[in-house]
py3Dmol code that shows the C-alpha trace and the ligand (Angstrom):
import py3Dmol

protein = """\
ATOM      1  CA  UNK A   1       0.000   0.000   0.000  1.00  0.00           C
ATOM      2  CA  UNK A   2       1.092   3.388  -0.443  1.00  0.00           C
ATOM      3  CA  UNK A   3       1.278   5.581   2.304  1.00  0.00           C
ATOM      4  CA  UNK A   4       1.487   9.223   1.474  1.00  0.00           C
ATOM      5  CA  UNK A   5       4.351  10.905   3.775  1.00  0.00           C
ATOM      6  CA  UNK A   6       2.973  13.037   7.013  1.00  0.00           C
ATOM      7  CA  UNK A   7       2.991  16.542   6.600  1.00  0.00           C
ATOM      8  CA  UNK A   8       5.592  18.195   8.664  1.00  0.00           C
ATOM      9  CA  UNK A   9       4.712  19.061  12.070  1.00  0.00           C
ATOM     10  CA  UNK A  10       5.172  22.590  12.863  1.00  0.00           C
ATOM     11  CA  UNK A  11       8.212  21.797  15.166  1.00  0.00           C
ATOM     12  CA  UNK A  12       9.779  19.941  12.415  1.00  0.00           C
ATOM     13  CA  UNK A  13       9.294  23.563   9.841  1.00  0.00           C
ATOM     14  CA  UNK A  14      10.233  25.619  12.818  1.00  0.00           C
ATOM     15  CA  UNK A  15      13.792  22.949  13.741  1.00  0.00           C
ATOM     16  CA  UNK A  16      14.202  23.578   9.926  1.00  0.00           C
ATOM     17  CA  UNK A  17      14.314  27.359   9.843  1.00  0.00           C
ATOM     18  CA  UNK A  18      16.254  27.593  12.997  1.00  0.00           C
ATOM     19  CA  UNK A  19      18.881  25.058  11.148  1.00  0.00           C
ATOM     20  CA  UNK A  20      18.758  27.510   7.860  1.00  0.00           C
ATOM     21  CA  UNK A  21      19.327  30.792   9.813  1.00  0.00           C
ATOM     22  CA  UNK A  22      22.101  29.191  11.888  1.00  0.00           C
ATOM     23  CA  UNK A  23      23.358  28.082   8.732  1.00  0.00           C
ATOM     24  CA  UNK A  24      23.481  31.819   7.349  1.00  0.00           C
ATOM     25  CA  UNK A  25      20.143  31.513   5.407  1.00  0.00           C
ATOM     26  CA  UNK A  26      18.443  34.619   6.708  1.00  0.00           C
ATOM     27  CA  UNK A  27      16.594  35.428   3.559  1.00  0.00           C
ATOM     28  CA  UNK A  28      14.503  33.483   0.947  1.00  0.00           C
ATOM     29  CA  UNK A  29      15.004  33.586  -2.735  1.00  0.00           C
ATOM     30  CA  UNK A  30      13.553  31.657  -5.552  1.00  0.00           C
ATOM     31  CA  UNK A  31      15.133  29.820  -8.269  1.00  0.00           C
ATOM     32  CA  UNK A  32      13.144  32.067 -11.178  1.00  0.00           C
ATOM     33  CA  UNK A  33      13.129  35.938 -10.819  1.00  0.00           C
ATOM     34  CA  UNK A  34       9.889  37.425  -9.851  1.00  0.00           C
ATOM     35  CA  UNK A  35       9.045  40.422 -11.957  1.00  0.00           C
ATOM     36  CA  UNK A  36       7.394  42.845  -9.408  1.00  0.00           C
ATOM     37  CA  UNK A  37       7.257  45.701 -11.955  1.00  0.00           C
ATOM     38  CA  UNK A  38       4.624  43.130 -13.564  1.00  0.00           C
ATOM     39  CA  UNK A  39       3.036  42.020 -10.569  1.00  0.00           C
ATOM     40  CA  UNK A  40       1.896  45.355  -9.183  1.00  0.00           C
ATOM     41  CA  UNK A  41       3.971  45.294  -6.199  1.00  0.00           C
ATOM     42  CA  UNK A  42       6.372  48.195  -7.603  1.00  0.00           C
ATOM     43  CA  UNK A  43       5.459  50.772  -9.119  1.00  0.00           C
ATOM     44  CA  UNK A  44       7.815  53.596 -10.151  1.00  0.00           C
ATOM     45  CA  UNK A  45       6.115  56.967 -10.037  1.00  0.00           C
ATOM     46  CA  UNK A  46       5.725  58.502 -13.061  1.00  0.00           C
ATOM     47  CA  UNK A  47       9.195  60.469 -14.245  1.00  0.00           C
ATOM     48  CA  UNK A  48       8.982  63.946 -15.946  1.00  0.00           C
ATOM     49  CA  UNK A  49       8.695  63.582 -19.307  1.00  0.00           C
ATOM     50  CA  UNK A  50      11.816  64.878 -20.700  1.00  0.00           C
ATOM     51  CA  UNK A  51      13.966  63.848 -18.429  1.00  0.00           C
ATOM     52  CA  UNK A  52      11.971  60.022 -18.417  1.00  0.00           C
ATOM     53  CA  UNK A  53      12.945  59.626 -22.434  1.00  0.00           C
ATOM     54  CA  UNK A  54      16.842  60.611 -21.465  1.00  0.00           C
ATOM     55  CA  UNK A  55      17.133  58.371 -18.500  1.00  0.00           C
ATOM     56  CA  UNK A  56      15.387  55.636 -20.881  1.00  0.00           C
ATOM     57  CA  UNK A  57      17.953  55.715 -23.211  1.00  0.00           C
ATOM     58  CA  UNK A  58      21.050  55.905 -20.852  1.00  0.00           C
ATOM     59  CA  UNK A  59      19.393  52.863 -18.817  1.00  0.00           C
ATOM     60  CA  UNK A  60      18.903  50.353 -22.317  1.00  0.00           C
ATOM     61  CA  UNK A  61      22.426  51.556 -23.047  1.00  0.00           C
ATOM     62  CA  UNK A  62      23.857  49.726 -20.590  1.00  0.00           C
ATOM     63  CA  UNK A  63      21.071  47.169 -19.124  1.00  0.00           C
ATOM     64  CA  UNK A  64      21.232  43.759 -19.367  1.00  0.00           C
ATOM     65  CA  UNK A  65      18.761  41.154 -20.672  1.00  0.00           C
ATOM     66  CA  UNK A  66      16.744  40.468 -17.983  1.00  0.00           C
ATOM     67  CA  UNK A  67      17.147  43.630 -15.877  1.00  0.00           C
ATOM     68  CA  UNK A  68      13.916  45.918 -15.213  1.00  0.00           C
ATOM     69  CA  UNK A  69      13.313  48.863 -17.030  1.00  0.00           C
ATOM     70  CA  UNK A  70      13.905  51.502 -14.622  1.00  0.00           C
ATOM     71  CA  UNK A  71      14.315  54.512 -16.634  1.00  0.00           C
ATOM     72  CA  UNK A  72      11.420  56.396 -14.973  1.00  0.00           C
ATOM     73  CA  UNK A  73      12.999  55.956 -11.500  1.00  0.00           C
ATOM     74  CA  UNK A  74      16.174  56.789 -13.041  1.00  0.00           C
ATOM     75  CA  UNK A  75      14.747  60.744 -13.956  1.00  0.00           C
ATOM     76  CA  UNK A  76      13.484  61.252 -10.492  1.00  0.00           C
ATOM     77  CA  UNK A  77      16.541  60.565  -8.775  1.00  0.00           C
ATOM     78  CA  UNK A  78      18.379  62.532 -10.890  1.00  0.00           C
ATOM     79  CA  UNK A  79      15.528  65.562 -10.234  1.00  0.00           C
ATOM     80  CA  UNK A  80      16.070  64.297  -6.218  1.00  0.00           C
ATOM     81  CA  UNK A  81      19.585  64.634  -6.265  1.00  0.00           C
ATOM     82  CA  UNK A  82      20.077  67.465  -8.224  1.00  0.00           C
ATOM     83  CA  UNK A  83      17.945  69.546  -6.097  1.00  0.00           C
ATOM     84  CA  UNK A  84      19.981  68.493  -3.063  1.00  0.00           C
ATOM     85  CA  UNK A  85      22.603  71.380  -1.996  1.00  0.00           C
ATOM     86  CA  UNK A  86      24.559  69.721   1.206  1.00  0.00           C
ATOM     87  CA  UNK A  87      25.091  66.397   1.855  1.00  0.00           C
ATOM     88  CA  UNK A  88      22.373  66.156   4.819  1.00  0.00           C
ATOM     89  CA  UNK A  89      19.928  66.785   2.535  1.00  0.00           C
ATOM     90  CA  UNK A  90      21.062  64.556  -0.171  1.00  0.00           C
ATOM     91  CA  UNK A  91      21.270  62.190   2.591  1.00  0.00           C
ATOM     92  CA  UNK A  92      17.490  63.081   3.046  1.00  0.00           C
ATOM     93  CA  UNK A  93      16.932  62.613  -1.010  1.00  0.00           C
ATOM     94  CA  UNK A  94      17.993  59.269  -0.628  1.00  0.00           C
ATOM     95  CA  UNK A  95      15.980  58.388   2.343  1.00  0.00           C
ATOM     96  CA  UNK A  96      12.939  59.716   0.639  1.00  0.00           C
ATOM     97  CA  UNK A  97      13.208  58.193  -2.424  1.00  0.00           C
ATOM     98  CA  UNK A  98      10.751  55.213  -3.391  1.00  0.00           C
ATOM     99  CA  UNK A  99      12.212  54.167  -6.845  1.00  0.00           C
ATOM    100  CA  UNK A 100      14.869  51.597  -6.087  1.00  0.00           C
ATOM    101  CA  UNK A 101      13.651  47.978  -6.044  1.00  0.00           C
ATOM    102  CA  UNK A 102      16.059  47.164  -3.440  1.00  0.00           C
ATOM    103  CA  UNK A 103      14.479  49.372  -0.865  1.00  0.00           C
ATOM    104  CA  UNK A 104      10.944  46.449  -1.207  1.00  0.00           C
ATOM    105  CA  UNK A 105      13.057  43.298  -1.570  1.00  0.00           C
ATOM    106  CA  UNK A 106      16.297  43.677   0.140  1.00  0.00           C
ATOM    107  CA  UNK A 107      16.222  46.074   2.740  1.00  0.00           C
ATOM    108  CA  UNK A 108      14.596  45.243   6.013  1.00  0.00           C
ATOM    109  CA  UNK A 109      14.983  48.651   7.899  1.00  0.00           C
ATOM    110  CA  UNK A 110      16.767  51.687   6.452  1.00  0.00           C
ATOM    111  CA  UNK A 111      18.708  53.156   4.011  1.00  0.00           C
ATOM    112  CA  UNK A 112      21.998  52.974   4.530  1.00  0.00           C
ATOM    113  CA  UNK A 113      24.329  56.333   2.664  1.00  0.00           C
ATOM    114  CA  UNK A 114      27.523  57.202   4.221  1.00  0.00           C
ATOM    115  CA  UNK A 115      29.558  57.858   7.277  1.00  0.00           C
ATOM    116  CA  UNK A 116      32.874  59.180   7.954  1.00  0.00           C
ATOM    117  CA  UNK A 117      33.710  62.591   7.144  1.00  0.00           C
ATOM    118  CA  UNK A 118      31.560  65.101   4.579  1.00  0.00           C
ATOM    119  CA  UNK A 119      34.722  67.505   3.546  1.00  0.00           C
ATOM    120  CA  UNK A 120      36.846  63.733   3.378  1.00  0.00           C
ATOM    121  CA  UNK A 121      39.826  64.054   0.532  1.00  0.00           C
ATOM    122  CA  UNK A 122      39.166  60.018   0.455  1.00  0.00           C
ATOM    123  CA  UNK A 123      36.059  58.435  -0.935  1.00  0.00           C
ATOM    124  CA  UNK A 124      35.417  54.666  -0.523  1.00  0.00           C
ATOM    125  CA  UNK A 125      32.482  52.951  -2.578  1.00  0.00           C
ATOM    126  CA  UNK A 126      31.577  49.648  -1.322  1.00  0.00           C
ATOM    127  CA  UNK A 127      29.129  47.669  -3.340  1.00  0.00           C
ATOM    128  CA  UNK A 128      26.376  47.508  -1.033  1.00  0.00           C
ATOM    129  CA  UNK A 129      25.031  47.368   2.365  1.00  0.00           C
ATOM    130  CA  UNK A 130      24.665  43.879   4.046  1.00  0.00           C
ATOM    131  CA  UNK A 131      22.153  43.047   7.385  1.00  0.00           C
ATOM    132  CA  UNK A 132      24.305  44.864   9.798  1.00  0.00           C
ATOM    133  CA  UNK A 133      24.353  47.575   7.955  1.00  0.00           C
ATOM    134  CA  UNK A 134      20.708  47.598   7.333  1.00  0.00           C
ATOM    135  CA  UNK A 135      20.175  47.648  10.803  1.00  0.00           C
ATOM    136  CA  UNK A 136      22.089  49.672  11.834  1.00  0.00           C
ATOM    137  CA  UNK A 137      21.704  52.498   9.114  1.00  0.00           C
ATOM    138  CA  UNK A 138      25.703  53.241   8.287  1.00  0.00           C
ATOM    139  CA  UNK A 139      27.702  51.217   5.682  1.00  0.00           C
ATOM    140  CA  UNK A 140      30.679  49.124   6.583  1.00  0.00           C
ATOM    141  CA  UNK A 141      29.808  48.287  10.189  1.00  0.00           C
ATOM    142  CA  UNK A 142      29.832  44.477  10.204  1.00  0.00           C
ATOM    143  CA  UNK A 143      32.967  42.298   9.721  1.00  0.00           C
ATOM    144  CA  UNK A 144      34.062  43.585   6.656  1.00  0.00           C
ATOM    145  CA  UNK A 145      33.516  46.756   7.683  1.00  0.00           C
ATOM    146  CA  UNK A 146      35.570  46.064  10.883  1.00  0.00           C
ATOM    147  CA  UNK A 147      38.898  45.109   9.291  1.00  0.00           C
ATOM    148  CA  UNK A 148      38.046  48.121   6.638  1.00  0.00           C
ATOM    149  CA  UNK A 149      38.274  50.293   9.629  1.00  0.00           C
ATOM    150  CA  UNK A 150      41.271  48.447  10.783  1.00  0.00           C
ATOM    151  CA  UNK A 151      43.213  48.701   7.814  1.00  0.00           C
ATOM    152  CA  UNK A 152      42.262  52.480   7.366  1.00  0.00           C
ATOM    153  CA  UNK A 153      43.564  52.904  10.912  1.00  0.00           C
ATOM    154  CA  UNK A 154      46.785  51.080  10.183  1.00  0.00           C
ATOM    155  CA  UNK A 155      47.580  53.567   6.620  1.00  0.00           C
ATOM    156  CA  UNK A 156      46.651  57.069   8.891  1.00  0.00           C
ATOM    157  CA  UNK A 157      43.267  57.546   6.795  1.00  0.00           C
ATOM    158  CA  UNK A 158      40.568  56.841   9.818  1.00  0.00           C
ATOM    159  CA  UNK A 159      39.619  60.514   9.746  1.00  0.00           C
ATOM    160  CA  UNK A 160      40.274  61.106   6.073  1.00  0.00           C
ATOM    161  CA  UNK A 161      37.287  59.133   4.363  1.00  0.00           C
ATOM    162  CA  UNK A 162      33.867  59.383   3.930  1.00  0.00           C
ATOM    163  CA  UNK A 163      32.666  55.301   3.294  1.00  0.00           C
ATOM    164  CA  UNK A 164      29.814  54.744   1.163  1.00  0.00           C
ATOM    165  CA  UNK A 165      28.083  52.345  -1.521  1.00  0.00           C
ATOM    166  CA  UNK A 166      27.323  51.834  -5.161  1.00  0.00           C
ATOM    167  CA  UNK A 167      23.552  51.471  -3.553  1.00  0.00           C
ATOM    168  CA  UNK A 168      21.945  52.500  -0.429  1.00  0.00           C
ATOM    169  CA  UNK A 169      19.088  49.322   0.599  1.00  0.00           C
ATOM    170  CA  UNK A 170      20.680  45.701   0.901  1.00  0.00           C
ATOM    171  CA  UNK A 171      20.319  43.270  -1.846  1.00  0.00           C
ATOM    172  CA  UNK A 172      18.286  40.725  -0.819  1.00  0.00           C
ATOM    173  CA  UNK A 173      20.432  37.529   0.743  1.00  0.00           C
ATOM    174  CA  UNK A 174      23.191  40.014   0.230  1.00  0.00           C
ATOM    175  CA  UNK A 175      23.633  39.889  -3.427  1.00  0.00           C
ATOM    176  CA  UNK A 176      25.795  41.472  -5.912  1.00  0.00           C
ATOM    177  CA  UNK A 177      23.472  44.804  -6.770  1.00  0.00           C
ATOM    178  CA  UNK A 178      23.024  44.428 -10.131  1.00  0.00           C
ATOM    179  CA  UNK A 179      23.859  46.937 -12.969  1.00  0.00           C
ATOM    180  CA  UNK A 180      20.499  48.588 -13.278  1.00  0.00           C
ATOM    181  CA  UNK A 181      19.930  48.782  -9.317  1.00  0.00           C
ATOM    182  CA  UNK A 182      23.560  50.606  -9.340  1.00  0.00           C
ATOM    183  CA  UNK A 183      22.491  52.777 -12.169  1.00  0.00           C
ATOM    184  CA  UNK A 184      18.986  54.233  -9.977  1.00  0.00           C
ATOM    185  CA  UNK A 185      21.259  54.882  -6.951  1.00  0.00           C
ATOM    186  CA  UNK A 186      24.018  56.457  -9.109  1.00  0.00           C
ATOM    187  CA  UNK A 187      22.649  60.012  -9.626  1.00  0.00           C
ATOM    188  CA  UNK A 188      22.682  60.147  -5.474  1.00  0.00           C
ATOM    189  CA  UNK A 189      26.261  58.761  -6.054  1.00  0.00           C
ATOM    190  CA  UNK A 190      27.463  61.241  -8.002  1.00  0.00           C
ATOM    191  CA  UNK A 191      26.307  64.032  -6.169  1.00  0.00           C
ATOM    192  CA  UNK A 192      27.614  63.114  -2.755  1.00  0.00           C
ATOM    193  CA  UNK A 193      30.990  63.087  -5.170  1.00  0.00           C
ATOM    194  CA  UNK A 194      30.138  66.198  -6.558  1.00  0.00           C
ATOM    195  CA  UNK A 195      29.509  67.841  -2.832  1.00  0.00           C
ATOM    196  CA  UNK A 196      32.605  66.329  -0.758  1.00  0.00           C
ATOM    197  CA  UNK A 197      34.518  66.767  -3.512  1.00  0.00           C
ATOM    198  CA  UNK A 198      37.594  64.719  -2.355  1.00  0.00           C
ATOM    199  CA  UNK A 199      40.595  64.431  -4.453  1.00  0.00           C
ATOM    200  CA  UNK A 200      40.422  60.309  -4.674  1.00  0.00           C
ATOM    201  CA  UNK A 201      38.108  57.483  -5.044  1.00  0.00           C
ATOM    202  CA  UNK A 202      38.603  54.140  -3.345  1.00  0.00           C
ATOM    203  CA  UNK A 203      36.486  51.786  -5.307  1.00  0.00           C
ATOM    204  CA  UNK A 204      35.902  48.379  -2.849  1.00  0.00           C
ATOM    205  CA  UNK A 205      35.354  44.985  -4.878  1.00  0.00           C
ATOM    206  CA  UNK A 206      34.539  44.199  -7.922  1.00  0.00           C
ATOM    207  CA  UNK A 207      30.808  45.157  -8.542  1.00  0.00           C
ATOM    208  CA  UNK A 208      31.728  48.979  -7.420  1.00  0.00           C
ATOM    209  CA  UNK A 209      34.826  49.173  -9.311  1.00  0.00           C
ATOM    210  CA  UNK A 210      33.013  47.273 -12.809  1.00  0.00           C
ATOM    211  CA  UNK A 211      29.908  50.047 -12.367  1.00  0.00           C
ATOM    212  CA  UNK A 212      32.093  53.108 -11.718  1.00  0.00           C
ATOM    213  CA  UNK A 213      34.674  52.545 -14.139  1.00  0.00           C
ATOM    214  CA  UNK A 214      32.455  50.889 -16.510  1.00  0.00           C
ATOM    215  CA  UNK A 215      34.805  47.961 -17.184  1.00  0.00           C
ATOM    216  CA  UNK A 216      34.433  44.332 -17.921  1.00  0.00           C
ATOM    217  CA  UNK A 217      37.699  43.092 -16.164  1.00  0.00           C
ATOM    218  CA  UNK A 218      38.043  40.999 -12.922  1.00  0.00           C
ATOM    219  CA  UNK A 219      38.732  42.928  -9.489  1.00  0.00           C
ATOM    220  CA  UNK A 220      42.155  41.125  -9.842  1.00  0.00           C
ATOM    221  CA  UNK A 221      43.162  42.676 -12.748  1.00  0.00           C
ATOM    222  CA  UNK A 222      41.816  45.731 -11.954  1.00  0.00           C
ATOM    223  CA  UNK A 223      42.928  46.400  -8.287  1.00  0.00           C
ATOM    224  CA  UNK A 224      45.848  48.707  -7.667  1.00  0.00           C
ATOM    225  CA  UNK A 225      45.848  50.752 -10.793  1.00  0.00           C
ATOM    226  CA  UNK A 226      44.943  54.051 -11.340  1.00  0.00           C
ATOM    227  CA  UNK A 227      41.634  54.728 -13.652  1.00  0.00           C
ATOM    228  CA  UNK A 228      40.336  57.996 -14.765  1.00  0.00           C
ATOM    229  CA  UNK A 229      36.113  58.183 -12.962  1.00  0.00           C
ATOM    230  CA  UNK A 230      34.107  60.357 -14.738  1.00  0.00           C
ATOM    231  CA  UNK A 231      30.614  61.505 -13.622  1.00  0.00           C
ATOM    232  CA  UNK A 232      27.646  60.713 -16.105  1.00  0.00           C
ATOM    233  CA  UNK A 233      27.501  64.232 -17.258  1.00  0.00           C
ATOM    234  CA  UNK A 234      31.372  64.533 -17.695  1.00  0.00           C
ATOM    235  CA  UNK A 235      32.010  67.481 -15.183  1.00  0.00           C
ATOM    236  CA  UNK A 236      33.467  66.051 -13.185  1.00  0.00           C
ATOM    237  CA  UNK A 237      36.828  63.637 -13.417  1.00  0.00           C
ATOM    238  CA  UNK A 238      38.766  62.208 -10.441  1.00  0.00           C
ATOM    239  CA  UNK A 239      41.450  59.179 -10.115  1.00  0.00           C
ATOM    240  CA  UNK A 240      40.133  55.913  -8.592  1.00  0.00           C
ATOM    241  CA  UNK A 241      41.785  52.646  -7.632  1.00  0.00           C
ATOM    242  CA  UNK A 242      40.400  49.617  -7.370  1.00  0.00           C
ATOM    243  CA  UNK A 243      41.062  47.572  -4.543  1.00  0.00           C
ATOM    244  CA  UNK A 244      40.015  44.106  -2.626  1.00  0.00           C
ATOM    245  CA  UNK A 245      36.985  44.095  -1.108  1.00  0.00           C
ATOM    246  CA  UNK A 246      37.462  43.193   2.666  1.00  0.00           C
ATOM    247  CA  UNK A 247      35.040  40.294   2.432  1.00  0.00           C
ATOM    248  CA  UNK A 248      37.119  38.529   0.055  1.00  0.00           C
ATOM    249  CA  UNK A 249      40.169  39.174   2.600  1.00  0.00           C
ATOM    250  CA  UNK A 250      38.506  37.849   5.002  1.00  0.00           C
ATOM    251  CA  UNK A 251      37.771  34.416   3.551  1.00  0.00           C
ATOM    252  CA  UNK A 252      41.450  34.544   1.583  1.00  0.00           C
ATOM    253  CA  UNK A 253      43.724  36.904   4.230  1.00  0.00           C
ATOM    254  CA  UNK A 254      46.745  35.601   2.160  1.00  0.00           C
ATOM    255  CA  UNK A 255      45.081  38.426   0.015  1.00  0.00           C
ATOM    256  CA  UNK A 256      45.588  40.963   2.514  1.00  0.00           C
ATOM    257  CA  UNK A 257      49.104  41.812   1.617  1.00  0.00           C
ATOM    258  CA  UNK A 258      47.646  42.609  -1.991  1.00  0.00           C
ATOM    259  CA  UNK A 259      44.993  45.190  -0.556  1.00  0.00           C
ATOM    260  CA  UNK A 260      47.715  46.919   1.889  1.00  0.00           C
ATOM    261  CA  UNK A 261      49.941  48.035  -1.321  1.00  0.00           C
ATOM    262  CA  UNK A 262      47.110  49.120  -2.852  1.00  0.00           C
ATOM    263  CA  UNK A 263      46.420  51.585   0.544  1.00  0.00           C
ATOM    264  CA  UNK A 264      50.035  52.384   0.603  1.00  0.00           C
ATOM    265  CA  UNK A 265      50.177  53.335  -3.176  1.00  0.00           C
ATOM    266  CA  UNK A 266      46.553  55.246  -2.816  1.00  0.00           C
ATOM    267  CA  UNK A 267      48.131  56.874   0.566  1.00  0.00           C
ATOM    268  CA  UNK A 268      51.362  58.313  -1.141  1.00  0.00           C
ATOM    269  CA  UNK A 269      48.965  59.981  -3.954  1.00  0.00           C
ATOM    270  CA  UNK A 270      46.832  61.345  -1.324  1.00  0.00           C
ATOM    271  CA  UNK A 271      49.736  62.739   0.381  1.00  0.00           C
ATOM    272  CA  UNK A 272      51.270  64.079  -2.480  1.00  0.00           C
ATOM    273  CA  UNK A 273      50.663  68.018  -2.840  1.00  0.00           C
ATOM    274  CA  UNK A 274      48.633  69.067  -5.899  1.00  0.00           C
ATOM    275  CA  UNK A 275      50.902  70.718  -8.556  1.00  0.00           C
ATOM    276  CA  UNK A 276      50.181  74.419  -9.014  1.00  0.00           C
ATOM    277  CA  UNK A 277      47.752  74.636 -12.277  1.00  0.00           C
TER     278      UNK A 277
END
"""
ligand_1 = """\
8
URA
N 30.007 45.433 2.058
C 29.867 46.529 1.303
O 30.248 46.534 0.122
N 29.322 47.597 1.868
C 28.926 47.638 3.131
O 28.437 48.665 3.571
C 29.091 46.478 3.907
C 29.622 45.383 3.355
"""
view = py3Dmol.view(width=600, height=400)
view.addModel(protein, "pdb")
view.setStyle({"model": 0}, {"cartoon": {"style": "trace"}})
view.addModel(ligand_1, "xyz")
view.setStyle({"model": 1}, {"stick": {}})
view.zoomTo()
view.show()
């Protein structure tokens, strides 16, 4: 005879979740993408309409197959952060602004922009905030973030930098953002750039380095080299480097050696006085 299997008991789901999130599972994610642009559950709001047909073509310039259309969103957060004039309220822009799919899926709490110092001569873009950083509203504040802050202490730059990300909600199950996601947040990006003004760019991992340099390589081949950033509009040009993201060091610290070069080299520049024009 066949006996069809007992459903789980609740303490048997309930053992099985406890195992998942003590194995580091805190979020759930299906195999197949759900479109929630389709499904009603995001909505955009409507962009103006010159703007909308400008951010449209930047965004299928450089999406991928597969990635939403988020062209309207784009516009508004360009309007948002334009109209920003000092970094508080840019950091209020952000917080107000409803167009990036990661503040619905990934983010639990907040978002997360920047901490350190506003007038910093070092910039350092992460990729994106993770759950400590969600909860806690400031980027960089769980383990990675710790040796980060370790490292900067060791190279004399604790109270030169002003740490940020290429987006401001966690990716859900703390995913790579993905190009379009980076592209919606990158108008508030570029104008928290455009109001520190530092001299340099420290560009952490490969998914901020690939979406601020726009370049296919590896973080490996990348890291330690000096690149040219230029803002979307072109006003506005600074040298980045590339370096290893302090996750990775932490699951390969014979890496570490690697990212400390790449300080010293990007501490030397700093250093350096600026010729006379
Ligand atoms: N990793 C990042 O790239 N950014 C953070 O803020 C935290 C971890």
């Amino acid at each position: 005879m066949n006996a069809s299997p007992a459903a789980p008991t609740d303490a048997a789901i309930e053992s099985l979740l406890a195992f998942w999130v003590e194995a580091g599972v805190d979020s759930m994610l299906l195999d197949v993408a759900v479109d929630r642009v389709e499904a009603g559950k995001f909505v955009p709001p409507a962009p103006p309409p010159r703007l909308a047909a400008v951010a449209q073509a930047q965004v299928h310039a450089q999406a991928r197959p597969g990635q939403p259309d988020i062209g309207g969103a784009l516009a508004q957060a360009q309007a948002a952060a334009a109209q920003a004039q000092d970094i508080a309220s840019l950091a209020e822009a952000i917080a107000a602004f409803e167009g990036c799919p990661l503040r619905y899926e990934g983010a639990a709490r907040q978002a997360v922009v920047w901490r350190g110092r506003i007038d910093a001569p070092l910039m350092i873009i992460g990729e994106g905030p993770g759950a400590e950083e969600d909860a806690k509203g400031q980027p960089f504040v769980g383990r990675a973030g710790q040796l980060l802050d370790r490292m900067l202490a060791a190279a004399g730059l604790t109270d030169r930098v002003l740490i940020t990300n290429t987006v401001f909600w966690r990716p859900p199950g703390n995913r790579t953002p993905t190009l379009a996601e980076q592209m919606v947040c990158l108008p508030f990006l570029e104008r928290a750039i455009a109001l520190v003004r530092p001299k340099l760019l420290l560009l952490v991992g490969g998914a901020s380095a690939k979406s601020m340099l726009k370049r296919e390589e590896g973080i490996l081949s990348l890291r330690g080299r000096w690149f040219e950033w230029r803002s979307t509009t072109g006003d506005l040009e600074l040298p980045a480097m590339p370096t290893l993201h302090p996750a990775f060091l932490l699951r390969q610290p014979a890496a570490k050696k690697r990212a400390w070069a790449d300080l010293l080299t990007l501490t030397e520049r700093l250093d350096r006085p600026d010729r006379p024009a």
